[in-house]
The first five atom37 places (N, CA, C, CB, O) and aatype in JSON, in Angstrom:
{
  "aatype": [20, 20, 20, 20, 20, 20, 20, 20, 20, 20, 20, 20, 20, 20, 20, 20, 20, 20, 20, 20, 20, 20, 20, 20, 20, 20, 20, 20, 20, 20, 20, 20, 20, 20, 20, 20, 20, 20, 20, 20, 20, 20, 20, 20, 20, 20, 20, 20, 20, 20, 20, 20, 20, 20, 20, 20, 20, 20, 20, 20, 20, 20, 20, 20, 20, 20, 20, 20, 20, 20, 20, 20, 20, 20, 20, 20, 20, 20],
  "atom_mask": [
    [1, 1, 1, 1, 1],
    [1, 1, 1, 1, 1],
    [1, 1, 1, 1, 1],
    [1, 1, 1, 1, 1],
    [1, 1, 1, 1, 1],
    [1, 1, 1, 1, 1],
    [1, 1, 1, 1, 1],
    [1, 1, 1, 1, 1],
    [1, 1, 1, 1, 1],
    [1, 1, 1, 1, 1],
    [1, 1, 1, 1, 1],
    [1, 1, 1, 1, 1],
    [1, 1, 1, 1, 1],
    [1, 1, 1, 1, 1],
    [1, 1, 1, 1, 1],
    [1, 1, 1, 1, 1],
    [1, 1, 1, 1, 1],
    [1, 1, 1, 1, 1],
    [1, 1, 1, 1, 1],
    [1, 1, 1, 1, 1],
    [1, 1, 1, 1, 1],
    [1, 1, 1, 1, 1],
    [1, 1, 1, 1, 1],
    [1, 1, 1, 1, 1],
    [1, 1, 1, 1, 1],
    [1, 1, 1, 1, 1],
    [1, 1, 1, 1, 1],
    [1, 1, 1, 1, 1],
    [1, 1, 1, 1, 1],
    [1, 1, 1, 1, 1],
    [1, 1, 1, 1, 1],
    [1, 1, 1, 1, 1],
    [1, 1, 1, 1, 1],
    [1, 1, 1, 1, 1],
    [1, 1, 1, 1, 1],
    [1, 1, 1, 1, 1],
    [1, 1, 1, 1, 1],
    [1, 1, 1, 1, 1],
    [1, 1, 1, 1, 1],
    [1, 1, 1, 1, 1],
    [1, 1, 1, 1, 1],
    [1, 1, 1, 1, 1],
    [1, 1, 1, 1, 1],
    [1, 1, 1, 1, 1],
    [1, 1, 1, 1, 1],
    [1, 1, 1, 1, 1],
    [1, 1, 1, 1, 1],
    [1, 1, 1, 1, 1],
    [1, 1, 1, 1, 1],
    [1, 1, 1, 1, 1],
    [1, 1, 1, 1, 1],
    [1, 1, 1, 1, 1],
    [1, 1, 1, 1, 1],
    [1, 1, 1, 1, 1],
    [1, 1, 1, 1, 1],
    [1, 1, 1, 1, 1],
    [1, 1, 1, 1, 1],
    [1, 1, 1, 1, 1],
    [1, 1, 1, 1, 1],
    [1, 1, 1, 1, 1],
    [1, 1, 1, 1, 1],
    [1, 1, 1, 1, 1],
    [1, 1, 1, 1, 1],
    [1, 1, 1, 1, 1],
    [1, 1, 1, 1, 1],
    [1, 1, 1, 1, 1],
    [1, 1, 1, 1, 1],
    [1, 1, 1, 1, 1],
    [1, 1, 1, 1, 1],
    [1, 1, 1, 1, 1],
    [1, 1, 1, 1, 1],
    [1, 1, 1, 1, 1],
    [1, 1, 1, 1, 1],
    [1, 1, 1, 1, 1],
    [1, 1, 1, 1, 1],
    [1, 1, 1, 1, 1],
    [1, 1, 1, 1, 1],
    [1, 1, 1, 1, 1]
  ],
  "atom_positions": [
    [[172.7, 27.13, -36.45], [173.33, 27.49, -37.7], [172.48, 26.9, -38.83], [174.81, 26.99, -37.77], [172.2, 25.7, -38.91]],
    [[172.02, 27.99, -39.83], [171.02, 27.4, -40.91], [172.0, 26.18, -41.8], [170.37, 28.87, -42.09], [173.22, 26.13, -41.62]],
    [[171.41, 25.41, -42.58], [172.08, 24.56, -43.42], [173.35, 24.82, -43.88], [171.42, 24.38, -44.39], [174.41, 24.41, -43.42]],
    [[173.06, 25.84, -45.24], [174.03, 26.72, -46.1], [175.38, 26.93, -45.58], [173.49, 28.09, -46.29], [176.45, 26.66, -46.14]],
    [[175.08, 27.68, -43.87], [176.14, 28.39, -43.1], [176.79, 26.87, -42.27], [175.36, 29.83, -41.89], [177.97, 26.97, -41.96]],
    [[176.4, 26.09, -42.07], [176.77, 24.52, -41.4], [177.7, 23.86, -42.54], [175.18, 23.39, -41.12], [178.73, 23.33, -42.14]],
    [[177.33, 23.83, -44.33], [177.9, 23.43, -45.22], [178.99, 24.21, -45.19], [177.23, 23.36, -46.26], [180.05, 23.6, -45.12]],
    [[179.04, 25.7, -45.24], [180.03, 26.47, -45.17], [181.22, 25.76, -44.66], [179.7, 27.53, -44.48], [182.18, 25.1, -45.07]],
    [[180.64, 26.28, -43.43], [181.75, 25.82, -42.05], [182.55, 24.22, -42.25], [180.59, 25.64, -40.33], [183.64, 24.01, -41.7]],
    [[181.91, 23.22, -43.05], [182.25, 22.16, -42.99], [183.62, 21.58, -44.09], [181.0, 21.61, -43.07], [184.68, 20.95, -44.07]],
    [[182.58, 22.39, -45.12], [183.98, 22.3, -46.49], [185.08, 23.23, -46.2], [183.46, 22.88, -48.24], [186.26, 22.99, -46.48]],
    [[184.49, 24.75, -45.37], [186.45, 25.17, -44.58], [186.78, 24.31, -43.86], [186.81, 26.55, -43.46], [187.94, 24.0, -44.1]],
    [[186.28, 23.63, -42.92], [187.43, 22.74, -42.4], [188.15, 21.85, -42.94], [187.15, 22.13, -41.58], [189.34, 21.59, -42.78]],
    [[187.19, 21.27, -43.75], [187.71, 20.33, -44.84], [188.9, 20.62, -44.89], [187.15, 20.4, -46.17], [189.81, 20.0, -44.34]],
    [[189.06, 22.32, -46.06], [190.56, 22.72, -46.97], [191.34, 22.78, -45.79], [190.68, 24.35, -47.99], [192.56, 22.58, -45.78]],
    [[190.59, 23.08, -44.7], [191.74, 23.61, -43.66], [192.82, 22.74, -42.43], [190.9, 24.54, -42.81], [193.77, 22.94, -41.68]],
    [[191.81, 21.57, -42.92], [192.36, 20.13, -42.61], [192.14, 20.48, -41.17], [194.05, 19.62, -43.15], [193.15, 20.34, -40.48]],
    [[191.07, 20.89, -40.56], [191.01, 21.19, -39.15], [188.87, 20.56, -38.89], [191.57, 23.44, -38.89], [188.0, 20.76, -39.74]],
    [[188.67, 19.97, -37.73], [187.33, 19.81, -37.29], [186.11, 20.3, -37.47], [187.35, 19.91, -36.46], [185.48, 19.78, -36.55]],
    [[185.35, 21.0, -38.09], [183.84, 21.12, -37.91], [183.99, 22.12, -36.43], [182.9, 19.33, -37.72], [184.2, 23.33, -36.41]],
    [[183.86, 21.53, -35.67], [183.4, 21.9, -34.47], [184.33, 23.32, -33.62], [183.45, 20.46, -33.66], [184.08, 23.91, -32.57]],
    [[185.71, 23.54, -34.83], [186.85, 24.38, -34.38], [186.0, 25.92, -34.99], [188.65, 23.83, -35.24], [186.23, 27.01, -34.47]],
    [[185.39, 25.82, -35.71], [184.89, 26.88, -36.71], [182.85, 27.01, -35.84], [185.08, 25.98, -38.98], [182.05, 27.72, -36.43]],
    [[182.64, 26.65, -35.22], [181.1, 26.85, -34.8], [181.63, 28.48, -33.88], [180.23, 25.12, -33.52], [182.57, 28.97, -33.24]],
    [[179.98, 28.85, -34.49], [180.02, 30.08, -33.68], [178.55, 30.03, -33.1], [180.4, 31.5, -34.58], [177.57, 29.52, -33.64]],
    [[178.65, 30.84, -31.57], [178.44, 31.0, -30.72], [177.24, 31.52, -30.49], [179.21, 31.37, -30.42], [177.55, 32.7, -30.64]],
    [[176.06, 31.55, -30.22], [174.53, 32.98, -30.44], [175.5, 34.2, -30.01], [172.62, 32.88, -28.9], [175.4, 35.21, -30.69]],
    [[176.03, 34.21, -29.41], [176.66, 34.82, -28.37], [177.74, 35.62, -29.99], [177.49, 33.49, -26.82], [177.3, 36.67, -30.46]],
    [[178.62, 35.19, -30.43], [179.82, 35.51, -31.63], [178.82, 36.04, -32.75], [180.88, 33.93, -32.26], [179.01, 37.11, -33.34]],
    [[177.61, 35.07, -33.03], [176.87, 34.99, -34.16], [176.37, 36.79, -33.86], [175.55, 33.52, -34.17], [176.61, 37.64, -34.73]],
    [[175.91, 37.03, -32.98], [175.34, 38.49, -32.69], [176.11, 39.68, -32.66], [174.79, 38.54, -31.49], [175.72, 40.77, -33.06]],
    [[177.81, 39.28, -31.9], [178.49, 40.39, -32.28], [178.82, 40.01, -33.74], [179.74, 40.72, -31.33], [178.25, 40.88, -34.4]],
    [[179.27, 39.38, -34.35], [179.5, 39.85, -35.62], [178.55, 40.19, -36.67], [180.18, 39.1, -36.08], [179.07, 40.84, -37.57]],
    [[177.38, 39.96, -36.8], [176.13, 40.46, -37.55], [176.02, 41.91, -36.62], [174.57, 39.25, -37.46], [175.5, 42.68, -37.42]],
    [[176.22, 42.58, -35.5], [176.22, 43.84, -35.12], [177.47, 44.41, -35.79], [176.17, 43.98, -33.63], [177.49, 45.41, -36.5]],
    [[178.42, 43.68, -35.48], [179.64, 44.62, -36.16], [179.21, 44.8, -38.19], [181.6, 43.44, -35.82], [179.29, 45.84, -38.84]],
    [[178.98, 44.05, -38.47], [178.83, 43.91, -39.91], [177.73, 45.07, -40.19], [178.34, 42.3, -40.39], [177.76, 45.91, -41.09]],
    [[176.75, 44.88, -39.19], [175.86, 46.35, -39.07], [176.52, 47.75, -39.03], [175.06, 46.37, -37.72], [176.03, 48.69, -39.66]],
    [[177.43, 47.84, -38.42], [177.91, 49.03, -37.74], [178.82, 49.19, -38.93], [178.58, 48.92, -36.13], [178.75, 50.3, -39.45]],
    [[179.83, 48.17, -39.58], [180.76, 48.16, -40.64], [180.33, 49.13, -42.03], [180.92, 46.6, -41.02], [180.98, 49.89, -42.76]],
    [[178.94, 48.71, -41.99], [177.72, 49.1, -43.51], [177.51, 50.57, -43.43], [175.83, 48.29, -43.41], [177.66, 51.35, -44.37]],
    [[176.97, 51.01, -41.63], [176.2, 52.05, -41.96], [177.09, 53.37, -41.53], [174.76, 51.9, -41.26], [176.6, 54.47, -41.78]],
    [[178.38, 53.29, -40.88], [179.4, 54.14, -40.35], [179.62, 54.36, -41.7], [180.6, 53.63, -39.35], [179.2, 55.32, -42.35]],
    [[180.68, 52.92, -42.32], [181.39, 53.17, -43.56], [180.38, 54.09, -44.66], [181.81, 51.62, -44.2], [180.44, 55.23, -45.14]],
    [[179.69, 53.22, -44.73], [179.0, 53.69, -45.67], [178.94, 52.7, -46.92], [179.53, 54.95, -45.95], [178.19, 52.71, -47.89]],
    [[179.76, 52.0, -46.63], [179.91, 51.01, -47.75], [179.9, 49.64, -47.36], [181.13, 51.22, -48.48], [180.68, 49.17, -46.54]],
    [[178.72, 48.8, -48.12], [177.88, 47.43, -47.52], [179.44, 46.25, -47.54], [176.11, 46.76, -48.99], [179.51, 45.3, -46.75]],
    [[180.56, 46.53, -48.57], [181.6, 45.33, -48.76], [182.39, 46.01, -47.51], [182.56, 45.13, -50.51], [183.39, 45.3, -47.46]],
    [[182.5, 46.8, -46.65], [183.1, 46.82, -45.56], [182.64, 45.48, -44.48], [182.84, 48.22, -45.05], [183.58, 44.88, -43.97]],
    [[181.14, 44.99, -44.11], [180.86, 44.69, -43.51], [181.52, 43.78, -44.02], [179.94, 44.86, -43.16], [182.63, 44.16, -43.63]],
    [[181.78, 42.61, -44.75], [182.3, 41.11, -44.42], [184.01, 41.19, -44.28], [181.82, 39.94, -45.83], [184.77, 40.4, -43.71]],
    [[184.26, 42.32, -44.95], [185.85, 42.61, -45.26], [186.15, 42.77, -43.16], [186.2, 44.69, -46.67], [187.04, 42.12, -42.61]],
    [[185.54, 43.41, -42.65], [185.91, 43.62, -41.21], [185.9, 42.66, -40.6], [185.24, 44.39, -40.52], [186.69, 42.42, -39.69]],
    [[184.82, 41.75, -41.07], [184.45, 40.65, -40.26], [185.72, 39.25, -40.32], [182.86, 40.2, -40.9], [186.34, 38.55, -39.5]],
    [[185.61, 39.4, -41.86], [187.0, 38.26, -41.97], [188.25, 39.12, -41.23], [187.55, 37.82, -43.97], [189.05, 38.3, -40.8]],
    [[188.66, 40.42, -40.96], [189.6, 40.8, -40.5], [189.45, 40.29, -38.83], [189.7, 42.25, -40.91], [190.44, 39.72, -38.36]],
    [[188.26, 40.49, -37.94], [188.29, 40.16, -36.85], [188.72, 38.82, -36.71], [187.25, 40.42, -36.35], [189.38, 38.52, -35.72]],
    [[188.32, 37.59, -37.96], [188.5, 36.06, -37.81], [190.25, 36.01, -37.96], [187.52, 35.04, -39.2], [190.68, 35.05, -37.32]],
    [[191.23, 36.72, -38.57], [192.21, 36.67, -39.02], [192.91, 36.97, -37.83], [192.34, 37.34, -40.12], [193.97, 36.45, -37.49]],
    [[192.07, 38.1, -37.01], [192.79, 38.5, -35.59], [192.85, 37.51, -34.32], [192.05, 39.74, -35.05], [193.82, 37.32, -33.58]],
    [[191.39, 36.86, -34.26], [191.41, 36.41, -33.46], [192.6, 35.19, -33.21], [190.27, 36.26, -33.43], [193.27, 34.59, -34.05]],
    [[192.57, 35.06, -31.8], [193.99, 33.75, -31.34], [193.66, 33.55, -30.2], [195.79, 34.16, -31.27], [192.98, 32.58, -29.84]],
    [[194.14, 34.52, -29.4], [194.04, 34.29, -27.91], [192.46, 35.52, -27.51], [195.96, 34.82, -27.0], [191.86, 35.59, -26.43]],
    [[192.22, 36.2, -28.58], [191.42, 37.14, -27.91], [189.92, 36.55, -28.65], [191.95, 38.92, -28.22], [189.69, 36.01, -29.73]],
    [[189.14, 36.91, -27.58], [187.47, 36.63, -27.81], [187.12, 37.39, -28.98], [186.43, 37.15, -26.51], [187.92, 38.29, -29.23]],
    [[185.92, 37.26, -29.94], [185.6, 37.86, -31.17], [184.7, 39.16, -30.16], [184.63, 36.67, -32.48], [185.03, 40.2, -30.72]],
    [[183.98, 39.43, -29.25], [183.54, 40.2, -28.97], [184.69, 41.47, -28.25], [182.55, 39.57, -28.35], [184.38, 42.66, -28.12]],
    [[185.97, 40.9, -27.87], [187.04, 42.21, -27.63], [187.18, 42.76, -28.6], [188.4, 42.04, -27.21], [186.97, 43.96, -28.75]],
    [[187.68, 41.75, -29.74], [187.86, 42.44, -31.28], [187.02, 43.17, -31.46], [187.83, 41.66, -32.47], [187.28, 44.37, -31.57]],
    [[185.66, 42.67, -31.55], [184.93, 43.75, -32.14], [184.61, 44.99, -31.92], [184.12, 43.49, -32.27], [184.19, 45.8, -32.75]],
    [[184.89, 45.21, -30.37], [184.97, 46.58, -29.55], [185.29, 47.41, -30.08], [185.65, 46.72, -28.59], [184.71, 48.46, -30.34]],
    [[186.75, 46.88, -30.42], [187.93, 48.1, -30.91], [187.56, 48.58, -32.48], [189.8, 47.35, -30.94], [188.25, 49.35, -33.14]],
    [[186.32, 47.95, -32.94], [186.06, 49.09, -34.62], [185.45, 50.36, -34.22], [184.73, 48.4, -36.0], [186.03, 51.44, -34.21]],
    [[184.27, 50.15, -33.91], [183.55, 51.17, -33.14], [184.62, 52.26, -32.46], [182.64, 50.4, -31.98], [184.0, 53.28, -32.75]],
    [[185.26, 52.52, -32.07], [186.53, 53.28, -31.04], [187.73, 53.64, -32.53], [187.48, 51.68, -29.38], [188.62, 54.47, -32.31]],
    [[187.67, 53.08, -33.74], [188.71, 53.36, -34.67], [188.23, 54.58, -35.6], [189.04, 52.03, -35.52], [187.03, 54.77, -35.41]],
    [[188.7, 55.37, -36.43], [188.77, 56.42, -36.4], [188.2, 56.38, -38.08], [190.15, 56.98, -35.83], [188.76, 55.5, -38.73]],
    [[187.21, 57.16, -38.83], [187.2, 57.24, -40.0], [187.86, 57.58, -41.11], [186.66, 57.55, -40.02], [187.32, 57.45, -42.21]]
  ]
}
């Protein structure tokens, strides 16, 4: 995780009164969601879809992996 994106992650936990280490993502997460954010841009058509989906997958996730989530955009309907 570059600097910037490490600071990120650190001051949300901060507000969120939760660990550093609860918020790390994965090569593995880091790739589906920069693919989904890809796919978000060039389907939609519109570049503010890509982070708007992406925070929607973080909002979803609980019990399910970020790469199930992300399945199901691709398969949703225009």
């Amino acid at each position: 995780m570059d600097p910037w994106l490490s600071n990120a992650r650190d001051a949300l936990a901060s507000v969120a009164g939760i660990e550093a280490s609860e918020l790390e993502l994965s090569d593995a997460d880091t790739r589906t969601l920069l693919d989904l954010a890809r796919i978000a841009a060039h389907v939609s058509g519109e570049r503010t879809n890509a982070p708007l989906v992406c925070y929607l997958v973080g909002r979803a996730q609980g019990t399910h992996r970020i790469d199930e989530l992300a399945a199901a955009v691709p398969r949703s309907k225009s």
